[in-house]
LOZA-671495 format. One record per residue (C-alpha): residue number from 1; residue in one letter; y, x, z. Coordinates in nm, 2 decimals, always signed. Last residue first. Layout:
BEGIN
(NUM; 'a'; (Y; X; Z))
...
! end
This chain:
BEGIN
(321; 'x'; (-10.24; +15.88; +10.16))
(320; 'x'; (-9.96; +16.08; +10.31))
(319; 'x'; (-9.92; +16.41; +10.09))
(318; 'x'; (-9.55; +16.37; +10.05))
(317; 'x'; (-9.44; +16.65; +10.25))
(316; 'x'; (-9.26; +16.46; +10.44))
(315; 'x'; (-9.51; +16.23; +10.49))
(314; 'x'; (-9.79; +16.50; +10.58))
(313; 'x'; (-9.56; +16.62; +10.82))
(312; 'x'; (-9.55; +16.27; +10.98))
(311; 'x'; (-9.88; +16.22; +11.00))
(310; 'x'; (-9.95; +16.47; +11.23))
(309; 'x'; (-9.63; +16.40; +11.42))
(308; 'x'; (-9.80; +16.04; +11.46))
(307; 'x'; (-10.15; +16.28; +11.56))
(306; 'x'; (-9.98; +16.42; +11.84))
(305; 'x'; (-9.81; +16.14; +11.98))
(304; 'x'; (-9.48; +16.15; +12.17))
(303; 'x'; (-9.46; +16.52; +12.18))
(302; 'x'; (-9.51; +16.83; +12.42))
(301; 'x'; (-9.49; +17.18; +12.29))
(300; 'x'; (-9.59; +17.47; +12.44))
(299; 'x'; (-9.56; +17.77; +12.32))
(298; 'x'; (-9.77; +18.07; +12.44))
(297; 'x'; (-9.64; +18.45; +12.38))
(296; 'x'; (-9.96; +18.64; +12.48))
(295; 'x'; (-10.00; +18.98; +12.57))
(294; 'x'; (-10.39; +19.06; +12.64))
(293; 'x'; (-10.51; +19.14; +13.01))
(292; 'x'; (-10.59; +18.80; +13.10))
(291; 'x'; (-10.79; +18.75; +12.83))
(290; 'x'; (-11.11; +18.70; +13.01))
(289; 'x'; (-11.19; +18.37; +12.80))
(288; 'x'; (-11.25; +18.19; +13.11))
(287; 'x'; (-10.95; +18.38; +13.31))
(286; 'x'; (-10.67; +18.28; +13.04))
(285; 'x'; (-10.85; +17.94; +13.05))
(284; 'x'; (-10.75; +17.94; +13.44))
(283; 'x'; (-10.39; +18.08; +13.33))
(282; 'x'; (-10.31; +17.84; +13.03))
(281; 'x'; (-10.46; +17.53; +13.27))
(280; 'x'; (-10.21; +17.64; +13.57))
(279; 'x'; (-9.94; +17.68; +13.32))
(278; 'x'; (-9.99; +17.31; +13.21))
(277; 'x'; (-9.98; +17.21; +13.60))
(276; 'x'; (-9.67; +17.39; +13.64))
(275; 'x'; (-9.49; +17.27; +13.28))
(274; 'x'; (-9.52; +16.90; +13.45))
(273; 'x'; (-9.18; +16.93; +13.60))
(272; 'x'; (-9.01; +17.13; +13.32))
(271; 'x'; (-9.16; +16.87; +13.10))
(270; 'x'; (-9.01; +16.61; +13.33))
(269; 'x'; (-8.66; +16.76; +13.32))
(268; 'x'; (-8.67; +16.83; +12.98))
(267; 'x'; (-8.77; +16.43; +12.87))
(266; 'x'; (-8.56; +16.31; +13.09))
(265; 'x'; (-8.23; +16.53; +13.02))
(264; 'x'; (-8.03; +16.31; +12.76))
(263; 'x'; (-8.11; +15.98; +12.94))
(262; 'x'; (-8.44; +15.71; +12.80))
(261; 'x'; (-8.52; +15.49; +12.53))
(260; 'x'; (-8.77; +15.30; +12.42))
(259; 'x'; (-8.85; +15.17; +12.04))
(258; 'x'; (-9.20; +15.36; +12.07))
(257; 'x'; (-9.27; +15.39; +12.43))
(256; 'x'; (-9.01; +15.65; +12.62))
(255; 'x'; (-9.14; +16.04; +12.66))
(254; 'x'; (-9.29; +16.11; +12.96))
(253; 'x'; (-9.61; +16.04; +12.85))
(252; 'x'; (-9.70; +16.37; +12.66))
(251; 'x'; (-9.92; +16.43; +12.40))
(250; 'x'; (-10.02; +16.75; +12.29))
(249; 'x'; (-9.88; +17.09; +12.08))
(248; 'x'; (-10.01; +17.43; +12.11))
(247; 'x'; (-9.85; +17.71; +11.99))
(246; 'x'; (-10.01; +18.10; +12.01))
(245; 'x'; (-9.85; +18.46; +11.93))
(244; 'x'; (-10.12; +18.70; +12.01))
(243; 'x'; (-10.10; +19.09; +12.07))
(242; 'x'; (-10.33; +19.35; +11.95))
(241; 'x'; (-10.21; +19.69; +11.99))
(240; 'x'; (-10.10; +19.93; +11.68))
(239; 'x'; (-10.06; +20.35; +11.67))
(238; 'x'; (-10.44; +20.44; +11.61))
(237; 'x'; (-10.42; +20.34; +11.20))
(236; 'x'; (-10.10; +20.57; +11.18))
(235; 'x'; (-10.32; +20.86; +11.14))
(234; 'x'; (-10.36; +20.73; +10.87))
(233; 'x'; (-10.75; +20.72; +10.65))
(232; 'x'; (-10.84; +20.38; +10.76))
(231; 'x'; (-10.50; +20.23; +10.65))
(230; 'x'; (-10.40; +19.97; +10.83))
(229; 'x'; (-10.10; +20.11; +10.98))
(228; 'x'; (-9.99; +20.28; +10.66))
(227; 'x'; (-9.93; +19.93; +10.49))
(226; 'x'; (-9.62; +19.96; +10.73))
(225; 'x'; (-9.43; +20.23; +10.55))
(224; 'x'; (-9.55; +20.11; +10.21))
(223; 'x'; (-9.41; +19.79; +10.26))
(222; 'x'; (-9.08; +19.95; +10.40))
(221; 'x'; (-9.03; +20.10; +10.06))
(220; 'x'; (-9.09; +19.80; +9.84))
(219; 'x'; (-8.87; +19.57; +10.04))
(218; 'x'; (-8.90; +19.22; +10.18))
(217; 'x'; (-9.15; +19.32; +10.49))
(216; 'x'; (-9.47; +19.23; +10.33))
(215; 'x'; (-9.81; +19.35; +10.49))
(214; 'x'; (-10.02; +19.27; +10.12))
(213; 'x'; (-10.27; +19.58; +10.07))
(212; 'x'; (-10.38; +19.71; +10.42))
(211; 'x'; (-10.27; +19.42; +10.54))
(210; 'x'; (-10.57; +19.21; +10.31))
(209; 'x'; (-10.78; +19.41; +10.46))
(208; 'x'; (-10.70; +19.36; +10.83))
(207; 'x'; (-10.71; +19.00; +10.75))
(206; 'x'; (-11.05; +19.05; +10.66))
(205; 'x'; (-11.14; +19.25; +10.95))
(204; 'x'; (-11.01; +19.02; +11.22))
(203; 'x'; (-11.33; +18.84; +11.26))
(202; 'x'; (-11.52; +19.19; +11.34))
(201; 'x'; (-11.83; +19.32; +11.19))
(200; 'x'; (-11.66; +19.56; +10.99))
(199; 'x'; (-11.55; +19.76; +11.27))
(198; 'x'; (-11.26; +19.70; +11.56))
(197; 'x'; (-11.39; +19.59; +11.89))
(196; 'x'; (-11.38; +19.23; +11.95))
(195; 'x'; (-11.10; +19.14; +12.23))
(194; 'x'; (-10.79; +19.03; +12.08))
(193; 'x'; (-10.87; +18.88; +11.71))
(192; 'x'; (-11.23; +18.73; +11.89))
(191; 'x'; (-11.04; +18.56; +12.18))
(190; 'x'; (-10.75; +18.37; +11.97))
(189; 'x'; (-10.99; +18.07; +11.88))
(188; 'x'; (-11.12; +18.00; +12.23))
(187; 'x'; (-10.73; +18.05; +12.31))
(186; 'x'; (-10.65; +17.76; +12.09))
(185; 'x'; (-10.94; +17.54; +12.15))
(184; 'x'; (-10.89; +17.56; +12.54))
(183; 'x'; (-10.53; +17.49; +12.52))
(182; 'x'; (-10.54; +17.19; +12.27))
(181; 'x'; (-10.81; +17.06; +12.48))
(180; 'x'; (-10.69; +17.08; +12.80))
(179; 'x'; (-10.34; +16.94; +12.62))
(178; 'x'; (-10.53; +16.60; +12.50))
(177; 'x'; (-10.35; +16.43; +12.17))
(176; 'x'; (-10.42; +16.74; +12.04))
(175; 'x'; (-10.21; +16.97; +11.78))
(174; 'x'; (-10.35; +17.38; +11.76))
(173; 'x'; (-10.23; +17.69; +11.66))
(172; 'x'; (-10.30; +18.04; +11.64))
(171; 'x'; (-10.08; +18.36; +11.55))
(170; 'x'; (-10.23; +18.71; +11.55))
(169; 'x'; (-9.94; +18.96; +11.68))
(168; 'x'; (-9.97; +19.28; +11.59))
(167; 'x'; (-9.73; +19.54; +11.78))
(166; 'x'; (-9.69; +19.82; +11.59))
(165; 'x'; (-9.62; +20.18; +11.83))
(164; 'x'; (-9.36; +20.38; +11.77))
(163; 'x'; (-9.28; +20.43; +12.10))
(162; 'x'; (-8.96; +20.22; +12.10))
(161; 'x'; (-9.21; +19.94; +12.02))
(160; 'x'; (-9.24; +19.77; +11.68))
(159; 'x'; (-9.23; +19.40; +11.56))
(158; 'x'; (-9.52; +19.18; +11.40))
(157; 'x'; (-9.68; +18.83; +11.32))
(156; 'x'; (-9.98; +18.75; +11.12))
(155; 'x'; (-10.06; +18.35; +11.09))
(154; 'x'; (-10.33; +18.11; +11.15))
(153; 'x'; (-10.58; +18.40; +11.20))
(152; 'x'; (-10.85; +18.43; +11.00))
(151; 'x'; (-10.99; +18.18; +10.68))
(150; 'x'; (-10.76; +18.00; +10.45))
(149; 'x'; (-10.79; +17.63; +10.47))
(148; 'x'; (-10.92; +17.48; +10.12))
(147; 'x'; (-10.80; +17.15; +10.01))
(146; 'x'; (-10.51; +17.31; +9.88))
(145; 'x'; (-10.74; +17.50; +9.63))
(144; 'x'; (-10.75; +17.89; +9.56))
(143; 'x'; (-10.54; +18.00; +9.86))
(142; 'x'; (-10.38; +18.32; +9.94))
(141; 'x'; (-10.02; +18.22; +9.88))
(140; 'x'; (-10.10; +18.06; +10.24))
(139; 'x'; (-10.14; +18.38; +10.37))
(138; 'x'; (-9.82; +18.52; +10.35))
(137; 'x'; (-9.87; +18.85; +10.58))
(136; 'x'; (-9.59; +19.03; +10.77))
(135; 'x'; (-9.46; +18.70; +10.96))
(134; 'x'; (-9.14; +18.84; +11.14))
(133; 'x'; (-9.14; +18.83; +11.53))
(132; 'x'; (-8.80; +18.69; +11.60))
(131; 'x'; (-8.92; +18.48; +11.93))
(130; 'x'; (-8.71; +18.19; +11.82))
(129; 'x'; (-8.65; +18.20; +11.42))
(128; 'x'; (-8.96; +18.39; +11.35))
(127; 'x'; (-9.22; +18.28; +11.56))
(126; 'x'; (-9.12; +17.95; +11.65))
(125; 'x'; (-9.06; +17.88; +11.29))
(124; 'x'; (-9.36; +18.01; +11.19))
(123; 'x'; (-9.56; +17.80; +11.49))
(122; 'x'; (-9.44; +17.51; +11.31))
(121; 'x'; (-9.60; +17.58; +11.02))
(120; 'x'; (-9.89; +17.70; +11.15))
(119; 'x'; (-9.87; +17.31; +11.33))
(118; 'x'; (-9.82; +17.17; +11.00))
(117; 'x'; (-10.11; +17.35; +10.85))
(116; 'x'; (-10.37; +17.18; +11.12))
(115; 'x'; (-10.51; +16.95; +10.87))
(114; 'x'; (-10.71; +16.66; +10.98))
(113; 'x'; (-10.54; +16.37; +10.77))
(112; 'x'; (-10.63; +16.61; +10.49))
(111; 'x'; (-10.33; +16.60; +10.23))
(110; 'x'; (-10.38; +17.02; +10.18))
(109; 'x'; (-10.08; +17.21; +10.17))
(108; 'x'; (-10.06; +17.48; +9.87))
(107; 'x'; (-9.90; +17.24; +9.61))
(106; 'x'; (-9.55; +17.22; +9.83))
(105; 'x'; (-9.51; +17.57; +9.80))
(104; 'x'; (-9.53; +17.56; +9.46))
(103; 'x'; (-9.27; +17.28; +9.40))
(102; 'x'; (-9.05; +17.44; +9.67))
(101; 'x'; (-9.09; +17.79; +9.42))
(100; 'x'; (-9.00; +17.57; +9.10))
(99; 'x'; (-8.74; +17.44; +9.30))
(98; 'x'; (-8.61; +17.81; +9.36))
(97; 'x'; (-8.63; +17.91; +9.00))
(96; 'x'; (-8.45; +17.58; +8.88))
(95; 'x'; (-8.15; +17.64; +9.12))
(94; 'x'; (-7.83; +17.66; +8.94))
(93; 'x'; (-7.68; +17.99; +8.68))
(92; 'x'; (-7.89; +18.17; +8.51))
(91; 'x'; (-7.84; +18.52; +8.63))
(90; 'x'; (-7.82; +18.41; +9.01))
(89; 'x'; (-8.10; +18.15; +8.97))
(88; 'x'; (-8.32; +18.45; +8.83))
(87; 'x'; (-8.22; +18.70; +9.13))
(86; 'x'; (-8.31; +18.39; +9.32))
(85; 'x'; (-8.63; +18.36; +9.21))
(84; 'x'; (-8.71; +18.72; +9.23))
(83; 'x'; (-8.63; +18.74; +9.56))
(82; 'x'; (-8.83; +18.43; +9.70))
(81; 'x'; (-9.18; +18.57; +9.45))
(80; 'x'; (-9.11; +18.98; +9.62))
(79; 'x'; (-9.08; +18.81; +9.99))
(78; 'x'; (-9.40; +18.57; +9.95))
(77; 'x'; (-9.39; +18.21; +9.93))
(76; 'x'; (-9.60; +18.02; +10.19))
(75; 'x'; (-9.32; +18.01; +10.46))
(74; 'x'; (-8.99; +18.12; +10.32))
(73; 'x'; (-9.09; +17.85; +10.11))
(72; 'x'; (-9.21; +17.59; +10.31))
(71; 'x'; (-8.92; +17.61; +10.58))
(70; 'x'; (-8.75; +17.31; +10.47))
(69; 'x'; (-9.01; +17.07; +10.57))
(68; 'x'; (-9.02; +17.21; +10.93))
(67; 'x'; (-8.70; +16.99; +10.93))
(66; 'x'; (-8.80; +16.67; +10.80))
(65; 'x'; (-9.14; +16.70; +11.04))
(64; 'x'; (-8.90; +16.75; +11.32))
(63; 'x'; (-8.67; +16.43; +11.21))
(62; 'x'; (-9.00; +16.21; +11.20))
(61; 'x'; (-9.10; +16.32; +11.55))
(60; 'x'; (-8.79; +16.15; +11.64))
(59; 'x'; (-8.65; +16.10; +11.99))
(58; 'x'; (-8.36; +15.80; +12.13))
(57; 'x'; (-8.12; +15.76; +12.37))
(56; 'x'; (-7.87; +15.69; +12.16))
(55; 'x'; (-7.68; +15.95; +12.23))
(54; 'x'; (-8.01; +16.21; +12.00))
(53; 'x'; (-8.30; +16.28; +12.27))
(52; 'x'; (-8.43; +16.64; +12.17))
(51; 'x'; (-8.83; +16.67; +12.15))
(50; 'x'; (-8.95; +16.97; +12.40))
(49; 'x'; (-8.96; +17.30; +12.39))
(48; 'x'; (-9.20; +17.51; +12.66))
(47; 'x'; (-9.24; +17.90; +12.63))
(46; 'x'; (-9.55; +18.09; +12.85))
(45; 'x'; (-9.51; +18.45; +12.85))
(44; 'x'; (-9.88; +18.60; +12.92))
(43; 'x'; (-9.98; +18.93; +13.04))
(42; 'x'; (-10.19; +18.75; +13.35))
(41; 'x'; (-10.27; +18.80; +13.68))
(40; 'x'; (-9.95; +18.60; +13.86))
(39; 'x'; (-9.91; +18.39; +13.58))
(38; 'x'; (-9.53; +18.38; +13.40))
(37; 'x'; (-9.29; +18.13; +13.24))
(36; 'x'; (-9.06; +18.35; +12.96))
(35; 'x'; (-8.91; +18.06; +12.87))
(34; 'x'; (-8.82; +17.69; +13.02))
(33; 'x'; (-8.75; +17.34; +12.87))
(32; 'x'; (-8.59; +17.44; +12.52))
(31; 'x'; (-8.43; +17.12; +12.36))
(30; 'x'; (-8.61; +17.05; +12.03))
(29; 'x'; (-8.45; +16.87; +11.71))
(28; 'x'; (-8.07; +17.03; +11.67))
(27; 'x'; (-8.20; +17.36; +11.90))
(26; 'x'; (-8.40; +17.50; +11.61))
(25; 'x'; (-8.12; +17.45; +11.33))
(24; 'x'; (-7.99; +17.81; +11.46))
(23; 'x'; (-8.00; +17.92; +11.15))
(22; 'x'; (-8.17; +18.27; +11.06))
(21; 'x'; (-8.38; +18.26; +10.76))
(20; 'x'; (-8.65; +18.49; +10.62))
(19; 'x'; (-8.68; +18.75; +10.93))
(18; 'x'; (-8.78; +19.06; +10.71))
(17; 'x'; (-8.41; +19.23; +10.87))
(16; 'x'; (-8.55; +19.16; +11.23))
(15; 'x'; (-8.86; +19.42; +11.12))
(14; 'x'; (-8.68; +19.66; +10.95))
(13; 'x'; (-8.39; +19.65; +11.28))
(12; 'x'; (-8.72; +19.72; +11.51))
(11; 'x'; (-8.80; +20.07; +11.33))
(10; 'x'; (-9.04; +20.18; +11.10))
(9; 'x'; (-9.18; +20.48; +11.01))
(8; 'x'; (-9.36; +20.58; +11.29))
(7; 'x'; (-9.51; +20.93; +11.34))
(6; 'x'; (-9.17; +21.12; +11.46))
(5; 'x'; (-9.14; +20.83; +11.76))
(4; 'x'; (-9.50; +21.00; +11.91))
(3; 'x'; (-9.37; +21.34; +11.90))
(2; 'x'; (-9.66; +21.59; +11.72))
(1; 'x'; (-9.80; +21.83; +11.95))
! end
């Protein structure tokens, strides 16, 4: 009988390696409040950040829209494009490939007041630079028109057990000025990726599809090598589990009115305080949707006002109308 680590192809270094940017520019804008929360009945890890409070006293939603900002390419530009640009930058000396790419990248958000992009932009960060599950699909390159949301998961997220076993993580988020509803929304929209049984007639085919052609890891070879797991006719199309990567972001008033201030630990220490009651809400949900039994890293973040950091990602981006 064949060993189980002789039929994978990849190891956990090729997935860390497809990570597009390492700073450590996370912890200048949010303070983490608690990790790795868990619910007695439940396969969820429950992550809180919260807004960091600069010595004045002071938070800025603005500041964290600035900074998700300069993620849009290593975001909605794929591996082979980002490469390619830079190879070109190298041989002609400054940085007109790459702005062409932040030009690009920019044209692929939608302006709608509604949009949810800068929240699956968040969660990228999150993702990537925080948990350090690579995204392995680029879905945002997808799109005909920026006024156009791409259909499926909000993002596709993946690392590799010991075993040799892919670990697919479908990413959803959601921004609500009401947490309940943020929760219930974003696991209502997670159930069908974890629970449906695979065929043609599930919601995750289509991004299954696209895998099969466009999982990205940075380099020709290891594409190839994970491409396998979603093809129907590898035996490597057994050896992957559902998992789910979900954000949700929501108003929180223990953050100081506009203008207010407030001490360097407040707003941690009362997130960390209230974090039992939103864990509470995770785990009943959890039950509702009977997804108790599905892995689930679930970020929380609270914020002054969702729909101000809304806006304020459209700002930065310059799509405010």
């Amino acid at each position: 009988m064949t060993e189980t680590n002789a039929l994978s192809p990849l190891s956990l270094a090729d997935f860390k390696q497809a990570i597009g940017s390492k700073p450590n520019t996370l912890e200048v804008h949010l303070d983490l409040v608690e990790r790795d929360v868990e619910i007695a009945g439940c396969k969820v890890r429950i992550h809180c950040h919260c807004l960091k409070v600069d010595a004045d006293g002071r938070v800025s939603a603005a500041r964290l829209a600035e900074f998700i900002r300069t993620a849009v390419i290593d975001y909605a530009i794929p591996h082979e494009s980002r490469q390619r640009a830079k190879e070109r930058d190298d041989r002609e000396g400054g940085f007109a490939a790459t702005i062409e790419l932040y030009h690009r990248a920019l044209g692929m958000f939608t302006d709608l007041k509604t949009s949810g992009e800068g929240g699956e932009l968040l969660l990228y960060l999150l993702a990537e630079r925080y948990l350090g599950l690579p995204q392995i699909l680029c879905k945002m390159s997808l799109k005909t028109s920026a006024q156009v949301h791409y259909h499926g998961a909000d993002g596709v997220y993946a690392n590799v057990d010991e075993d040799g076993v892919l670990n697919l993580y479908w990413g959803e988020s959601k921004i609500h000025s009401d947490p309940t509803k943020a929760i219930r929304e974003c696991l209502s929209s997670l159930k069908p990726f974890l629970d449906e049984e695979d065929g043609e007639a599930a919601k995750r085919e289509r991004d299954l599809v696209l895998l099969s052609e466009r999982a990205d890891l940075g380099k020709p070879e290891l594409n190839s090598s994970l491409r396998r797991f979603f093809d129907q006719t590898d035996p490597l199309v057994k050896r992957k589990r559902y998992r789910a990567v979900a954000l949700v972001g929501f108003d929180s008033g223990d953050y100081p009115a506009a203008g207010g201030k407030c001490g360097a630990n407040d707003i941690v220490d009362a997130s960390r305080e209230a974090l039992n009651k939103w864990s509470k809400n995770v785990g009943s949900r959890l039950t509702i949707e009977k997804l108790t039994d599905c892995q689930i890293e679930f970020l929380c973040l609270p914020l002054p006002d969702a729909e101000a950091f809304r806006s304020a990602v459209l700002a930065s981006l310059g799509l405010a109308k």
